[in-house]
OpenMM code with the backbone's topology and positions (N, CA, C; nanometers):
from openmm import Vec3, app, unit

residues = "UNK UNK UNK UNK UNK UNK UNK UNK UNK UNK UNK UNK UNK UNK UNK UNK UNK UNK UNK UNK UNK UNK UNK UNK UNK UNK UNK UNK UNK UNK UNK UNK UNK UNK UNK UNK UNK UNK UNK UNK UNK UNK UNK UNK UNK UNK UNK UNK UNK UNK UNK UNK UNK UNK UNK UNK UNK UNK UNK UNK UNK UNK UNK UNK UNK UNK UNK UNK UNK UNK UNK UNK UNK UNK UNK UNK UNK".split()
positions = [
    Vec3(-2.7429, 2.3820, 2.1280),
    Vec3(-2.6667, 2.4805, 2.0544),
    Vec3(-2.5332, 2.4220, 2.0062),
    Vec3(-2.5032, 2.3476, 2.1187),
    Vec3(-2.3867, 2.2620, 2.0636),
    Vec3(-2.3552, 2.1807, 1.9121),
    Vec3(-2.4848, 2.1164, 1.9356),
    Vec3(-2.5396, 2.0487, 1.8277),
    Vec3(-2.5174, 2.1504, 1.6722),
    Vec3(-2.5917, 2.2275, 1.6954),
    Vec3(-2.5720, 2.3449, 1.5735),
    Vec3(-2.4390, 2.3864, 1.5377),
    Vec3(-2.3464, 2.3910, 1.6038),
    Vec3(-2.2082, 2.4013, 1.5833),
    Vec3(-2.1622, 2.3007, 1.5256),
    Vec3(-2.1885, 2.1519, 1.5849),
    Vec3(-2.0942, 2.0989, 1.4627),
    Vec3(-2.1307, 2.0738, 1.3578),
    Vec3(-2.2608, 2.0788, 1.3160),
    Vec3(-2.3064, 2.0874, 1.1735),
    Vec3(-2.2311, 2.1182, 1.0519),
    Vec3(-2.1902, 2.2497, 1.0764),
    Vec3(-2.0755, 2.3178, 0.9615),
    Vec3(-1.9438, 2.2510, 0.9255),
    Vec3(-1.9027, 2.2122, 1.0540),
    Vec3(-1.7867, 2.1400, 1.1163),
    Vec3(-1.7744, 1.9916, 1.0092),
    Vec3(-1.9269, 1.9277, 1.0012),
    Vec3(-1.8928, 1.7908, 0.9385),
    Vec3(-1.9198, 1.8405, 0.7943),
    Vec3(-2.0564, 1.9185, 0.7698),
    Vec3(-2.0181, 1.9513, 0.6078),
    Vec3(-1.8869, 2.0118, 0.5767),
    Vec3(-1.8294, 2.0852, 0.6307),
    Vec3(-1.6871, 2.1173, 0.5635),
    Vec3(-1.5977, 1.9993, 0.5613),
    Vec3(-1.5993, 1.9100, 0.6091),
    Vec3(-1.5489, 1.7982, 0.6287),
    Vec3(-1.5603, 1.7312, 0.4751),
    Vec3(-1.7466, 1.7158, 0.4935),
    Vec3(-1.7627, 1.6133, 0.3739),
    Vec3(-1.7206, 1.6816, 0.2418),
    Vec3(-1.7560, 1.8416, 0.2303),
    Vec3(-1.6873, 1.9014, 0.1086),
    Vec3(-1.5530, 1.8918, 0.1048),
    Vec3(-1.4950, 1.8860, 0.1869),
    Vec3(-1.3398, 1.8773, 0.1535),
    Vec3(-1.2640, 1.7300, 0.0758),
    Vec3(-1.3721, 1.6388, 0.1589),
    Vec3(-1.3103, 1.4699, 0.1157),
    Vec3(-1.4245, 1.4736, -0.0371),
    Vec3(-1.4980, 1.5375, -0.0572),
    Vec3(-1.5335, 1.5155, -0.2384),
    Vec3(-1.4593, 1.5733, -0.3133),
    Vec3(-1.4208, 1.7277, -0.2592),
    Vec3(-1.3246, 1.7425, -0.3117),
    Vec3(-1.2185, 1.6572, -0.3108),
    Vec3(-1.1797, 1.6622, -0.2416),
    Vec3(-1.0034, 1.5733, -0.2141),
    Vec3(-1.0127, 1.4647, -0.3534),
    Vec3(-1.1563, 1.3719, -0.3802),
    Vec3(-1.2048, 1.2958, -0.4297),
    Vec3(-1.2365, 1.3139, -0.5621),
    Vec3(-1.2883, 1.4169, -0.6063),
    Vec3(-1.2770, 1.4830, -0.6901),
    Vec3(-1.1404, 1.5247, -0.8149),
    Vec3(-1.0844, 1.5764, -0.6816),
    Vec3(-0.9221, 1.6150, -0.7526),
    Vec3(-0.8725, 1.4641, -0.7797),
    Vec3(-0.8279, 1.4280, -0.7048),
    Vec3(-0.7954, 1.2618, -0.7626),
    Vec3(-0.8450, 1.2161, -0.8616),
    Vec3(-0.9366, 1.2387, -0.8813),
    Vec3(-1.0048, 1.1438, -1.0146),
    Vec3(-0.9370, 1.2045, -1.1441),
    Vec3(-0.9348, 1.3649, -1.1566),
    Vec3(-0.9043, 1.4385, -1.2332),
    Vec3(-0.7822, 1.4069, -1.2702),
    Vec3(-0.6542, 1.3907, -1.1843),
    Vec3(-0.5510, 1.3647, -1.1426),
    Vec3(-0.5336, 1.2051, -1.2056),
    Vec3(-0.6217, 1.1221, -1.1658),
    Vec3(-0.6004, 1.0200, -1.2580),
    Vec3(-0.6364, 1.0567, -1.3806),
    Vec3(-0.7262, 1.0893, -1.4267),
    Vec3(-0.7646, 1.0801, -1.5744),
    Vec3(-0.6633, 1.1880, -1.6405),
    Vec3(-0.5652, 1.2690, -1.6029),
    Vec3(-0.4788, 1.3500, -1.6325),
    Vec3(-0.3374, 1.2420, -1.6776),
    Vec3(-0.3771, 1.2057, -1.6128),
    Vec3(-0.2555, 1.0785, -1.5826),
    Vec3(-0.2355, 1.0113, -1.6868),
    Vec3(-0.3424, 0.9311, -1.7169),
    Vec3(-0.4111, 0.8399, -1.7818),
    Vec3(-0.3631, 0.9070, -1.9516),
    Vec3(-0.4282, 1.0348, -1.9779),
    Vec3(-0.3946, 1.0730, -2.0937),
    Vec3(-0.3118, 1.1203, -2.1316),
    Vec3(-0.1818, 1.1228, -2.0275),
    Vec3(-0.0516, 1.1795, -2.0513),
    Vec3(0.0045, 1.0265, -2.1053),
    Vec3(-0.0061, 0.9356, -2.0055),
    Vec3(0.0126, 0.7891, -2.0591),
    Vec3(-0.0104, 0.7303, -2.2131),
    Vec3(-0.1331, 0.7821, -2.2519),
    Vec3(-0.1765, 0.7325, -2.4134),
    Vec3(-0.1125, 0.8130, -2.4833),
    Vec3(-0.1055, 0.9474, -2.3929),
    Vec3(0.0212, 1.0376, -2.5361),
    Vec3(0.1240, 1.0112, -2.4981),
    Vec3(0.1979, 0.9957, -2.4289),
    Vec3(0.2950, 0.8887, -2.4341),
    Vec3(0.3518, 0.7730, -2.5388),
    Vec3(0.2565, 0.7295, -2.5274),
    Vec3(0.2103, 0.5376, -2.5932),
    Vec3(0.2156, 0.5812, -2.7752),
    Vec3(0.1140, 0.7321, -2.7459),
    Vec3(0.1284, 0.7657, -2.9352),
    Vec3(0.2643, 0.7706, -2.9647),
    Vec3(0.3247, 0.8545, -2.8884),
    Vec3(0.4686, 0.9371, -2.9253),
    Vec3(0.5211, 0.8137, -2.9754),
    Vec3(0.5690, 0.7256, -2.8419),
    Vec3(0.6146, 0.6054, -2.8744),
    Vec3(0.5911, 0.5068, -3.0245),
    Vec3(0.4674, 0.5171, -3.0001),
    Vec3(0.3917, 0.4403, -3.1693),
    Vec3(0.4864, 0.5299, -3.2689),
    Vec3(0.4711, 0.6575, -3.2871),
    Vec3(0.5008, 0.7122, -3.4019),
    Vec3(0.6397, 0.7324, -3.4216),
    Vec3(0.7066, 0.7024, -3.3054),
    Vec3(0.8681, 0.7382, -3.3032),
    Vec3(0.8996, 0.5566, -3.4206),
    Vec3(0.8323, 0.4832, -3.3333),
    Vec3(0.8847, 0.3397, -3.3891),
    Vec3(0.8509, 0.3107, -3.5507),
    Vec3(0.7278, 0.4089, -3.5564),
    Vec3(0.6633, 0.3915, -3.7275),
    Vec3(0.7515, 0.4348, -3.7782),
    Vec3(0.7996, 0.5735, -3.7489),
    Vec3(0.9101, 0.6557, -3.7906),
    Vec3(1.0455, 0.5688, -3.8297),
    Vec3(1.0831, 0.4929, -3.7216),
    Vec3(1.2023, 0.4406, -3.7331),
    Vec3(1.2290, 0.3071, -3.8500),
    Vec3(1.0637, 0.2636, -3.8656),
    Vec3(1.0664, 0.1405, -3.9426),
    Vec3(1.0482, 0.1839, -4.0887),
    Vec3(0.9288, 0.2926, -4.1153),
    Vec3(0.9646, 0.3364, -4.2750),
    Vec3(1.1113, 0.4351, -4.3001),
    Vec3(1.1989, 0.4784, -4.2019),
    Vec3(1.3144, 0.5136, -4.2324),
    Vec3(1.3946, 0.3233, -4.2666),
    Vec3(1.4122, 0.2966, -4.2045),
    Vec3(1.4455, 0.0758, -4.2288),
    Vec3(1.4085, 0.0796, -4.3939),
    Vec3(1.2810, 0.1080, -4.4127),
    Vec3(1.2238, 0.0138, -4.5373),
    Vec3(1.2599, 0.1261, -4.6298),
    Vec3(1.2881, 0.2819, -4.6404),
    Vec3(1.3547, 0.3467, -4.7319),
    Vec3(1.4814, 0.3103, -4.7779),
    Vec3(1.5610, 0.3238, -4.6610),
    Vec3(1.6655, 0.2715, -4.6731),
    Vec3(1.7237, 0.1225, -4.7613),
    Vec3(1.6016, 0.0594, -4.7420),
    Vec3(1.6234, -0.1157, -4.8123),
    Vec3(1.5783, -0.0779, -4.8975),
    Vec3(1.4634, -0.0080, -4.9544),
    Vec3(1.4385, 0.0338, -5.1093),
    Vec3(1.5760, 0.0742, -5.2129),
    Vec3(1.6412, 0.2009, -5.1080),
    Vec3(1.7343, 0.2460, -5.1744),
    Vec3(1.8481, 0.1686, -5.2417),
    Vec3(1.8691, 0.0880, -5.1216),
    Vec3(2.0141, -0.0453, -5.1370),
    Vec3(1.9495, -0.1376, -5.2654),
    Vec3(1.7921, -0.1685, -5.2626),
    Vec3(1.7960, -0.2139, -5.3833),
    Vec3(1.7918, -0.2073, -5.4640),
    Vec3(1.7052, -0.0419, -5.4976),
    Vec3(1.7635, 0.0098, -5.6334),
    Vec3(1.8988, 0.0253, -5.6718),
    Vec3(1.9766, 0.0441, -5.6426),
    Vec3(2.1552, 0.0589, -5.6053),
    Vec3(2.2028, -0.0858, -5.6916),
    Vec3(2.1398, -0.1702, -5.5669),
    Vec3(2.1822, -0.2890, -5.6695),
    Vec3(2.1478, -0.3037, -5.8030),
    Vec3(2.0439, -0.3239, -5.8034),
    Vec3(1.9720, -0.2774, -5.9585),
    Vec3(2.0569, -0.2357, -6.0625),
    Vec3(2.0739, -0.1169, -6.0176),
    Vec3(2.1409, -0.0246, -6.1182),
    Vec3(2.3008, -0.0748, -6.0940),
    Vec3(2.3181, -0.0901, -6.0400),
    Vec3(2.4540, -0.1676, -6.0594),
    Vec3(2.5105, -0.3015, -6.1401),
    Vec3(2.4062, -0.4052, -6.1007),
    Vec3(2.4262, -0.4804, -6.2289),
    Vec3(2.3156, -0.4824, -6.3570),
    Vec3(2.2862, -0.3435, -6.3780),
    Vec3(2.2714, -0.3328, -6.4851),
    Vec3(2.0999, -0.3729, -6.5547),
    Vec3(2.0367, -0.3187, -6.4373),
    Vec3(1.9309, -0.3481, -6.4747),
    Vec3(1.8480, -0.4724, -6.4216),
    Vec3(1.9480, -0.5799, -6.4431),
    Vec3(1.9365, -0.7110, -6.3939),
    Vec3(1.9123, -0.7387, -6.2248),
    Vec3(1.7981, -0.8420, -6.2192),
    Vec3(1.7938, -0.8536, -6.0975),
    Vec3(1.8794, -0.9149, -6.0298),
    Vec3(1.8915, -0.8502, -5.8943),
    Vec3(1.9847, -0.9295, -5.8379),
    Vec3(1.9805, -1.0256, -5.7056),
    Vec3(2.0562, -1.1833, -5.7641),
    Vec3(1.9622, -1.2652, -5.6775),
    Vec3(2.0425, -1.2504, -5.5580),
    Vec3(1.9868, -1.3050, -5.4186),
    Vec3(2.0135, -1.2889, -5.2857),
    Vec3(2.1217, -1.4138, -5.2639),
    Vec3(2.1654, -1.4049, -5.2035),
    Vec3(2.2659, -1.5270, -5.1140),
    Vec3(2.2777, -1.5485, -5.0316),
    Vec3(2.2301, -1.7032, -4.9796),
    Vec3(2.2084, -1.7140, -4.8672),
    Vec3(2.0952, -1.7016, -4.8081),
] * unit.nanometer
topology = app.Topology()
chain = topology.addChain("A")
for resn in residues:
    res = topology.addResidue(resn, chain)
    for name in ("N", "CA", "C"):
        topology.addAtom(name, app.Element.getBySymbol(name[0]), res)
């Protein structure tokens, strides 16, 4: 009878550690895709920051442009 008692005893056991096992995994892969959105944000903050760069150098060279007159203007240096 003894025997019959702990029966329950170890399956609740083993359900608890798949669970436990379970949640973890989830927990990583939660993880995991907070990380790649992360990684996007990051990507798109820096894309962001580099076509704001290359507007900006467009602008300065039209500027120049139009400043001397149409004429290109050579670099120095």
């Amino acid at each position: 009878m003894a025997h019959l008692l702990q029966m329950p005893k170890s399956r609740r056991k083993q359900e608890e550690e798949e669970l436990t096992a379970y949640t973890a995994r989830w927990l990583q892969l939660a993880d995991a895709a907070l990380s790649a959105t992360e990684k996007a944000q990051k990507s798109l903050e820096l894309a962001r920051q580099e076509q704001e760069r290359i507007c900006r150098d467009i602008k300065r060279r039209l500027d120049d442009y139009a400043k001397a007159g149409g004429r290109r203007v050579k670099k120095i240096g």
